[in-house]
C-alpha angles and dihedrals in degrees: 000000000000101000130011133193106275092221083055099053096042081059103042090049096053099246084119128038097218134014081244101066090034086060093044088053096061087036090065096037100252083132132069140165114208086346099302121113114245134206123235090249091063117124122229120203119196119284091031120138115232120193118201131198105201123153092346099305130104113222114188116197130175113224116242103177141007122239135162104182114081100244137175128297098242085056098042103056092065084066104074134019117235097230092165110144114258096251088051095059098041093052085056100050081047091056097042103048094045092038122222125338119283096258099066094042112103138221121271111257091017095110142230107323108259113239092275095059097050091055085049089053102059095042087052078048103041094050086042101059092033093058084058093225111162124254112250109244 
């Protein structure tokens, strides 16, 4: 297997929970190889950097080796190399383990967001992330 489906790998490999939302990604351009914007139907070859926009954060990973099946994560960790850049990754462990900034949090009791508010969420967020301000500690 010399070249597989880019919306396939990012799958396989666990960067995306389903082929659907994989596909959406380069559809909307959050994934780029060498900063073009790529359709789902590109073919990657090994030793390709793939670039990937996801909440807010861009993640940039080599690709070590092709698969098509979704496998394990053990297994499918030996499939790409995390190459992100130091800051990157910390913004995001920041982000992660203190969870999301204190204006989209919301108010205990008040209930899951409507429709509406979750829309206004991820554009706050979004706008937020792509800005590259930097998360209050």
């Amino acid at each position: 297997m010399t070249k597989v489906r880019i919306d396939k790998w990012l799958w396989s490999v666990r960067i995306y929970k389903s082929r659907t939302l994989a596909t959406e990604a380069c559809k909307e351009g959050r994934v780029k190889i060498a900063t073009n914007s790529i359709k789902p139907s590109f073919l990657i070859s090994e030793d390709d950097i793939v670039t990937v926009k996801k909440d807010g954060f861009n993640f940039v990973y080599k690709v070590v080796q092709l698969i098509e099946k979704r496998v394990g994560a053990p297994l499918a960790a030996v499939c790409y190399e995390d190459i992100t850049s130091e800051e990157e990754r910390n913004k995001y462990n920041a982000w992660f383990l203190n969870g999301m900034p204190a204006a989209v949090k919301r108010e205990k009791g008040a209930g899951r967001p409507t429709k509406r508010e979750r829309r206004e969420i991820d554009t706050f967020k979004d706008d937020h992330f792509e800005s590259n301000h930097e998360l209050p500690l």
